[in-house]
LUMLUM-441852 format. One line per field, with one value per residue (C-alpha): chain; residue number from 1; x, y, z. Coordinates in steps of 0.05 Angstrom, whole numbers, always signed. Layout:
<rs>
c	A,...
k	NUM,...
px	X,...
py	Y,...
pz	Z,...
</rs>
This chain:
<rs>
c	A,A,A,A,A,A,A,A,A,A,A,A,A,A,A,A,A,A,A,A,A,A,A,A,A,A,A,A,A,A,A,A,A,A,A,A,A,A,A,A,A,A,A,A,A,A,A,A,A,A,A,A,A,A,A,A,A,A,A,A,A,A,A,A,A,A,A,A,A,A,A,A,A,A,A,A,A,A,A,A,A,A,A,A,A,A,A,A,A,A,A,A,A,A,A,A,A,A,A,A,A,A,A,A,A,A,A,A,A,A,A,A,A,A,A,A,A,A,A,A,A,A,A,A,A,A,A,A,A,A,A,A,A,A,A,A,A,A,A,A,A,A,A,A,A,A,A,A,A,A,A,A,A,A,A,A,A,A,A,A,A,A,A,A,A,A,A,A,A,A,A,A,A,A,A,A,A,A
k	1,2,3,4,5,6,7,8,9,10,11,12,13,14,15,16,17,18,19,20,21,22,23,24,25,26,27,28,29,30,31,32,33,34,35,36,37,38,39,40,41,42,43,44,45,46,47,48,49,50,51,52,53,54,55,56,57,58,59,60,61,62,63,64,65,66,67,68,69,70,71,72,73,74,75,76,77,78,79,80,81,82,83,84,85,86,87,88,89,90,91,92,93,94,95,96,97,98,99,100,101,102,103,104,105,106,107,108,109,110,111,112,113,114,115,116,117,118,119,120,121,122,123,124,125,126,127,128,129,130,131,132,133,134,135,136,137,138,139,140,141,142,143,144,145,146,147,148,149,150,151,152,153,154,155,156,157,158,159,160,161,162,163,164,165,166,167,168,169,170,171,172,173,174,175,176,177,178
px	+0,+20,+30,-36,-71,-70,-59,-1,+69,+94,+44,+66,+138,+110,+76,+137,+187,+137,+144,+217,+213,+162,+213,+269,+230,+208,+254,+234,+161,+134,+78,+117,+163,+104,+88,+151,+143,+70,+90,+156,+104,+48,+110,+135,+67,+56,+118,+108,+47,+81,+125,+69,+35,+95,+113,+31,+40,+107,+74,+15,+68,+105,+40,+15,+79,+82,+3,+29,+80,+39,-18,+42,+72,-5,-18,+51,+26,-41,-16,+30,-29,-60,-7,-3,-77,-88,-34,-62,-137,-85,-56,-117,-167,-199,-232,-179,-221,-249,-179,-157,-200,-174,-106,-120,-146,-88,-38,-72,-58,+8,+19,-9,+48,+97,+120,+119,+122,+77,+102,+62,+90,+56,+39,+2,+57,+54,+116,+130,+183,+200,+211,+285,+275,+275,+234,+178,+142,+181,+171,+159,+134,+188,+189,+178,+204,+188,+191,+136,+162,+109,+147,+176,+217,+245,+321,+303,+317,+328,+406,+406,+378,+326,+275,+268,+283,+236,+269,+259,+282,+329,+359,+341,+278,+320,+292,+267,+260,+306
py	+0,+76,+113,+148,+78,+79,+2,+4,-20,+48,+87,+45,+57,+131,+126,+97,+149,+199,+175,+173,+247,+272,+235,+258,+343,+308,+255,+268,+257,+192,+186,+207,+149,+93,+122,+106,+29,+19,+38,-6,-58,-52,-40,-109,-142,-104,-132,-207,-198,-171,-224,-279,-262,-254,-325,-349,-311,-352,-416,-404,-388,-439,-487,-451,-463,-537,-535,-502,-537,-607,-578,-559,-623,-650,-608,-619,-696,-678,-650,-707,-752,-714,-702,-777,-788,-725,-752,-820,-795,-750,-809,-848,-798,-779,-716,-684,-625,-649,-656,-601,-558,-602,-577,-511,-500,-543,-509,-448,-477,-481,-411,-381,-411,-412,-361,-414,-403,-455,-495,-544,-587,-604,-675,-639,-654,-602,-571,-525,-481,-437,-365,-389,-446,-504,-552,-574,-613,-653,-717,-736,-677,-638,-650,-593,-608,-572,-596,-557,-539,-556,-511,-447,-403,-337,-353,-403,-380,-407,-378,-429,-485,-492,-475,-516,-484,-503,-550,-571,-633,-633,-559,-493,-456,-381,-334,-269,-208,-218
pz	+0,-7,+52,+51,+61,+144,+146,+94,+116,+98,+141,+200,+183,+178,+241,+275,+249,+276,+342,+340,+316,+378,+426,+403,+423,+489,+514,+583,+555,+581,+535,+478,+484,+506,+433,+407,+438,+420,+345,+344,+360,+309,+255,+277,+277,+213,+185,+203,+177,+106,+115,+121,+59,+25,+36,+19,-51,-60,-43,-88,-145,-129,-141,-200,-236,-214,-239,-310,-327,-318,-363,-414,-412,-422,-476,-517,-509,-533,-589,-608,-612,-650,-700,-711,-725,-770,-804,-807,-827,-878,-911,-919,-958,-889,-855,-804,-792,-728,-700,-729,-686,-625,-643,-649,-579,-551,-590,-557,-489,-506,-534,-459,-424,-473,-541,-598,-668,-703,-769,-810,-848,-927,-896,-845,-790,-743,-703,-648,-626,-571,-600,-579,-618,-574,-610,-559,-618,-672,-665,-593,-545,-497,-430,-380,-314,-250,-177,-130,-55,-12,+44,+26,+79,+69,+61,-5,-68,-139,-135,-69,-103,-56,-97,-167,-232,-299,-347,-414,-433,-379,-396,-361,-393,-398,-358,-389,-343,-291
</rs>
């Protein structure tokens, strides 16, 4: 929150520093230093508080990402089936439409977790690439890996290797923004 929002962490750090501030005019001034204790203590309480949800948000993360990458790998899979029978239907004379469709929404699925660039072959094969173009289908599907942490604490990190990195058939997926 912004300091204007009275249950922010900054207002409390504002409300603390204030304290500090009238004590440091009065420091003979009783009440003007009980001030300064009572507001050390909500700003502590505020902070584990912080801290709490802090470490909630990076559990859920943590679980979404375990959840993504196991609807990925699902969808990649998907998608190789499908491949083989539109190619199938393909070589005998038959409708692929049908599947077609399929494809497109899983190939969809893909393309919200993951930049691809999408290639189709003239048999029909289709192909997909990472816009850094690791090939997650040609042939048999990639393989995104991810381990969730059922506990995180505040002193794990990725840089530890406490906390799992994503991989793609075995090899780190980069990371963009950091």
């Amino acid at each position: 929150g912004t300091p204007d929002q009275a249950n922010s962490l900054s207002a409390y750090v504002d409300r603390f520093e204030q304290s500090l501030i009238g004590a440091s005019n009065s420091p003979d001034s009783t009440p003007a230093l009980n001030a300064v204790v009572n507001t050390a203590k909500d700003l502590a309480a505020k902070i584990g508080i912080v801290s709490d949800d802090i470490q909630t948000q990076r559990q859920q993360a943590d679980a979404a990402i375990a959840s993504e990458v196991e609807g990925l790998n699902t969808a990649l899979e998907n998608l190789y089936d499908l491949n083989r029978q539109i190619l199938a239907r393909k070589g005998t004379g038959g409708d692929a439409h049908g599947l077609l469709d399929q494809q497109q929404v899983l190939i969809d699925q893909v393309a919200s977790a993951v930049p691809i660039r999408v290639l189709r072959a003239d048999n029909g094969a289709l192909r997909l690439y990472s816009r850094d173009g690791v090939a997650l289908l040609d042939g048999p599907p990639a393989q995104f890996e991810f381990t969730r942490t059922p506990v995180i604490t505040p002193d794990m990190t990725l840089a530890a290797n406490s906390l799992s990195d994503i991989t793609v058939n075995g090899n780190p997926v980069p990371q963009y923004g950091t």
